[in-house]
C-alpha positions as CSV (number, residue, x, y, z in Angstrom):
1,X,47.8,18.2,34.1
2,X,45.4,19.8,32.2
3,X,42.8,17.7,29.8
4,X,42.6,18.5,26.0
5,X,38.8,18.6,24.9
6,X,37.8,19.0,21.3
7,X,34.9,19.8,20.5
8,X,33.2,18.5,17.1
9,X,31.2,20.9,16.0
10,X,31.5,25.0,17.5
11,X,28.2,25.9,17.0
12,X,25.1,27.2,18.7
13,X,26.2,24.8,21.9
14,X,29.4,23.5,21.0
15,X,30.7,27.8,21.3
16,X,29.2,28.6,24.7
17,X,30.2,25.0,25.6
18,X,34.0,25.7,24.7
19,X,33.8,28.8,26.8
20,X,32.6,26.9,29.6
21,X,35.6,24.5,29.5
22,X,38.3,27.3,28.8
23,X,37.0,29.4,32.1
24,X,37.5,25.8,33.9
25,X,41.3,25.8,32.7
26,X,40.8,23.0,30.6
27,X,42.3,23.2,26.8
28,X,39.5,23.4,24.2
29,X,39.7,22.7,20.5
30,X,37.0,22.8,18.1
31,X,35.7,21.8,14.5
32,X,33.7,23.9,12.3
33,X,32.9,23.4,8.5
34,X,35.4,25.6,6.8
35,X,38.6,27.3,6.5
36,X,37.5,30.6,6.4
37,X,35.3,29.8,9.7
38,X,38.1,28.4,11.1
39,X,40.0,31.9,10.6
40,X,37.3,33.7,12.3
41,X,37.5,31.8,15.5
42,X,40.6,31.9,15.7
43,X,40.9,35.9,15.5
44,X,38.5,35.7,18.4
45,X,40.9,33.1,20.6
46,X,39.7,29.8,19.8
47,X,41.8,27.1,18.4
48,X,39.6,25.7,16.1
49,X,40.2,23.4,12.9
50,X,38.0,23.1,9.2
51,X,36.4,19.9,9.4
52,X,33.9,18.2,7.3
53,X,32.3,14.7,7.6
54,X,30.5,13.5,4.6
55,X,29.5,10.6,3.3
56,X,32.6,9.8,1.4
57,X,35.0,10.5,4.5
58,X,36.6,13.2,6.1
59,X,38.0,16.3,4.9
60,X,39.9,19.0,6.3
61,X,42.2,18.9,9.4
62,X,41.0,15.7,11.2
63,X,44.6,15.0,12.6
64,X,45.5,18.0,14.2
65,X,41.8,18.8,15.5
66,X,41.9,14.7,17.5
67,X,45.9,15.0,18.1
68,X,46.3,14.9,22.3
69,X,42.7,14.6,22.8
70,X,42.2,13.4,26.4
71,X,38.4,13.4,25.1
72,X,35.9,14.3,22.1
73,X,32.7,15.6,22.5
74,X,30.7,14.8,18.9
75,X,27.8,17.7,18.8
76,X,27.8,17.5,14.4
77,X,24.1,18.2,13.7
78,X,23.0,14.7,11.6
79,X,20.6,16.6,9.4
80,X,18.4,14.3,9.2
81,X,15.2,16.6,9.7
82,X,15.6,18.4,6.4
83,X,14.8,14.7,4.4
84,X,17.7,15.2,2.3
85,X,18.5,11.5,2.0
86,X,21.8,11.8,4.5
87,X,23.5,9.2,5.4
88,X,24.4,9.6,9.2
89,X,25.7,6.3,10.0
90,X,28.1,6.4,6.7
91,X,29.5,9.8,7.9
92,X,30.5,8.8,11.7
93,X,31.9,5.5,10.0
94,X,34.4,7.3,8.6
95,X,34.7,10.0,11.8
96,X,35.0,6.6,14.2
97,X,38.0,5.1,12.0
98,X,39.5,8.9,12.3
99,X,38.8,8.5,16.2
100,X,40.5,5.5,16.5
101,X,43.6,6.3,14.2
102,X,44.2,9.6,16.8
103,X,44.1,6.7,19.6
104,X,41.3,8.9,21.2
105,X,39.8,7.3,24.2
106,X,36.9,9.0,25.6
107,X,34.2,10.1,23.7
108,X,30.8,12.2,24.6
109,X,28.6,11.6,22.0
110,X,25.7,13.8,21.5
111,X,22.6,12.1,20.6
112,X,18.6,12.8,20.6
113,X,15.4,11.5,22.8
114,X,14.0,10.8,19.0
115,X,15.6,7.4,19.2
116,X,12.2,6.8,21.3
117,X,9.4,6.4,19.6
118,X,6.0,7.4,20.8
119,X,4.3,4.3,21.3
120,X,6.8,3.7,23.8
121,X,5.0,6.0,26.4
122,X,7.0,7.1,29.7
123,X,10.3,5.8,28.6
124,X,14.2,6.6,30.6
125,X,17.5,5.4,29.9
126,X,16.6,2.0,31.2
127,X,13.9,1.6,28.2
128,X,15.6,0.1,24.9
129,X,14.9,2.8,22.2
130,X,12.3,1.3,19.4
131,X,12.7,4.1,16.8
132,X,10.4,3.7,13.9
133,X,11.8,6.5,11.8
134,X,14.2,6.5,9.4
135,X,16.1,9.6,11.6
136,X,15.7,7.8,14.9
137,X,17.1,4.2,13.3
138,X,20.4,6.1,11.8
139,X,20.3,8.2,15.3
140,X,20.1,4.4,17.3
141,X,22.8,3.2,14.7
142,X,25.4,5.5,15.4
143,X,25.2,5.4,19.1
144,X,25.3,1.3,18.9
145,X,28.8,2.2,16.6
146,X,30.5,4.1,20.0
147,X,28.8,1.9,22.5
148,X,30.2,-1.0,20.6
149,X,33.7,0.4,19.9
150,X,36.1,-1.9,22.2
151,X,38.7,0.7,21.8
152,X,36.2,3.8,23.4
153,X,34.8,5.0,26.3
154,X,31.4,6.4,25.1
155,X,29.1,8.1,27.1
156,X,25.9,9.2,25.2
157,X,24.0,12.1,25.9
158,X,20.3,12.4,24.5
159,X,19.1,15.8,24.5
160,X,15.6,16.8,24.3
161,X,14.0,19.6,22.4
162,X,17.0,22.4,22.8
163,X,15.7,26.2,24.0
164,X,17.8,29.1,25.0
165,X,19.1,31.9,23.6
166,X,17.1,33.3,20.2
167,X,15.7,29.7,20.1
168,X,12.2,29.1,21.5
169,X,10.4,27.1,19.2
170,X,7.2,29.0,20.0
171,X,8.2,31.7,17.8
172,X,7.5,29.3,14.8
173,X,4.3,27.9,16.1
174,X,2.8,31.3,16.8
175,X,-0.1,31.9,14.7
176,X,-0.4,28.5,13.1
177,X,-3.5,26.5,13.3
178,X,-4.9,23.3,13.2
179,X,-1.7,21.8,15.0
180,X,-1.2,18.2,16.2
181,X,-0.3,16.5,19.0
182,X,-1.8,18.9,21.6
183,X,-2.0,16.5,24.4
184,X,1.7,15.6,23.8
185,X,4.1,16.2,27.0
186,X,7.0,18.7,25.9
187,X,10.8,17.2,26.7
188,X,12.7,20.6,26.3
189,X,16.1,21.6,28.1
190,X,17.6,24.6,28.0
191,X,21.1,25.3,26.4
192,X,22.0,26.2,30.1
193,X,21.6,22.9,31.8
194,X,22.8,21.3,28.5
195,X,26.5,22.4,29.0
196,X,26.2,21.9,33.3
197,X,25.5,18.1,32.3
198,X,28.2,17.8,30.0
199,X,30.4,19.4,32.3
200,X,29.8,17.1,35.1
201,X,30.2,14.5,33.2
202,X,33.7,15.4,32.3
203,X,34.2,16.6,35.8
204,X,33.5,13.3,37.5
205,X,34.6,11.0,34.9
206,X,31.5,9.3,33.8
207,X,32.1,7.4,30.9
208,X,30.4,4.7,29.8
209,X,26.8,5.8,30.6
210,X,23.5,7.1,28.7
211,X,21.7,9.7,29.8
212,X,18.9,11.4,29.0
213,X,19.2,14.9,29.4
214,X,15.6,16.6,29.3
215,X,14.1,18.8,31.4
216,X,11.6,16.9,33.8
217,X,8.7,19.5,33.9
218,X,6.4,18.4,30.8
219,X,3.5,20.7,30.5
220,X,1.3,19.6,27.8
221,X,2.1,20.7,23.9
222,X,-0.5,23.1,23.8
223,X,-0.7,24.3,27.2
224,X,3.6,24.9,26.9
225,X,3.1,26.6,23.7
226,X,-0.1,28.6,23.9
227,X,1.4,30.3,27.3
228,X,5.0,30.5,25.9
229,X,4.1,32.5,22.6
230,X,1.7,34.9,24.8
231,X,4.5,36.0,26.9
232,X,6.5,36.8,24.2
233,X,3.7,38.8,22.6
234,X,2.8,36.8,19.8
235,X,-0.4,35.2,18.3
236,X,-1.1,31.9,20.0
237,X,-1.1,29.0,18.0
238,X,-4.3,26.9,17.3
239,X,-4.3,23.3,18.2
240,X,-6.4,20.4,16.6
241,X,-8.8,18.4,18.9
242,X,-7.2,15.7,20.4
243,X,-7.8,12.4,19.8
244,X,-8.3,10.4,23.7
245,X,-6.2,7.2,22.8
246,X,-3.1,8.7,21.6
247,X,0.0,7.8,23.5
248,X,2.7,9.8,23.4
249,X,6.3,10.2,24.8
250,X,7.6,11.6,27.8
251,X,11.1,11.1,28.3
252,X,12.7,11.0,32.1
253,X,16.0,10.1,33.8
254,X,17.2,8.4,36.8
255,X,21.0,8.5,35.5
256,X,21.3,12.4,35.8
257,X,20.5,12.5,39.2
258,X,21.8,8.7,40.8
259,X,25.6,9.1,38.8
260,X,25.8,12.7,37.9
261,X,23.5,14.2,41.2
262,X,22.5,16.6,39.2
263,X,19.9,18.6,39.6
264,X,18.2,21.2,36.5
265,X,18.7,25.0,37.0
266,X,16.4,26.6,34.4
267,X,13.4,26.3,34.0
268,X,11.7,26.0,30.4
């Protein structure tokens, strides 16, 4: 029989992942913000539904999007960068009680390594996250929400810094000077080995797990950055002098490998 996935959120990962799944034969549905998105992916073949999570609940076509879900993956950027004051936790509140109405089952939540903070040093999924900002609390919240959720099984999936495709964050450092952190180990992945990961876990039914899915090659900020924006032909950014005591984090993972055996195929 073939699984129904949907897919919250079709955008720069969510679309290639959907492709992914369709080639695999499995039936993809997806969420983006409005109608008229909606049309345009569905004149290009995908079956996708306007959805919008806010703060006040959830509008748009939540029942037919989550109807026959074997399971959701939840890739909704939190937009919590941007210090607009969003309420994260509030939103997937009202997305869980949505969940739970469809009688999904099997969620893939996608989460970020930010619920670490630095002080915490070489950390993997074994670590408790100790997030100290107000991003990587509301991050730590939500994921506590599915984890917690007697009527899921959640398997959370914290990706690292994401590159591939147009984005390679070097292109906004080039130039710039005076920048912190130099000494600071990158934990990058690539858009790649971010849809191989969630494929395997769907493939061999690995719910109920964290993993950490970052890249374990961690150059230094400044080495990573100074050498990426040269190939690329731009100006090289300027770091600050490092100050010896700083600890920083570098995030690892013995999950990916010991339940998933998987193993990264691009390099950053």
């Amino acid at each position: 029989m073939k699984k129904t996935v949907s897919i919250a959120g079709l955008g720069w990962l969510g679309q290639p992942f959907a492709n992914r799944l369709s080639m695999l034969g499995f039936t993809v549905k997806g969420s983006v913000t409005s109608v008229e998105k909606a049309t345009l992916f569905q004149k290009n073949g995908f079956d996708a539904f306007p959805l919008e999570i806010t703060e006040s609940g959830v509008q748009g076509e939540v029942k037919a999007f989550l109807k026959d879900t074997d399971c959701l993956i939840i890739m909704i950027p939190p937009g919590l960068r941007r210090n607009t004051g969003a309420d994260y936790v509030l939103k997937m509140i009202h997305f869980l009680e949505a969940i739970k109405e469809a009688k999904v089952r099997k969620v893939i939540l996608v989460s970020s390594t930010s619920v670490y903070d630095d002080s915490q040093g070489n950390v993997t999924e074994k670590d408790e996250p100790n997030p100290q900002t107000i991003a990587g609390k509301q991050l730590r919240q939500v994921e506590e929400l599915f984890i917690n959720s007697e009527e899921l099984q959640t398997t959370v999936v914290r990706f690292g810094g994401l590159i591939g495709g147009s984005r390679q964050p070097a292109k906004y450092l080039a130039g710039r000077k005076d920048l912190a952190d130099g000494n600071a180990p990158v934990n990058l992945i690539h858009r790649d080995d971010c849809i191989n990961i969630l494929t395997k876990i769907l493939m061999k039914d690995a719910f109920g797990t964290i993993f950490n899915a970052v890249n374990p090659h961690h150059p230094k900020k400044s080495d990573y950055y100074i050498s990426k924006a040269k190939e690329l032909g731009l100006e090289p950014p300027a770091f600050a002098e490092n100050v010896s005591d700083e600890i920083f984090k570098q995030v690892d993972s013995v999950y990916l490998k010991s339940v998933l055996d998987y193993s990264f195929k691009v390099s950053i």
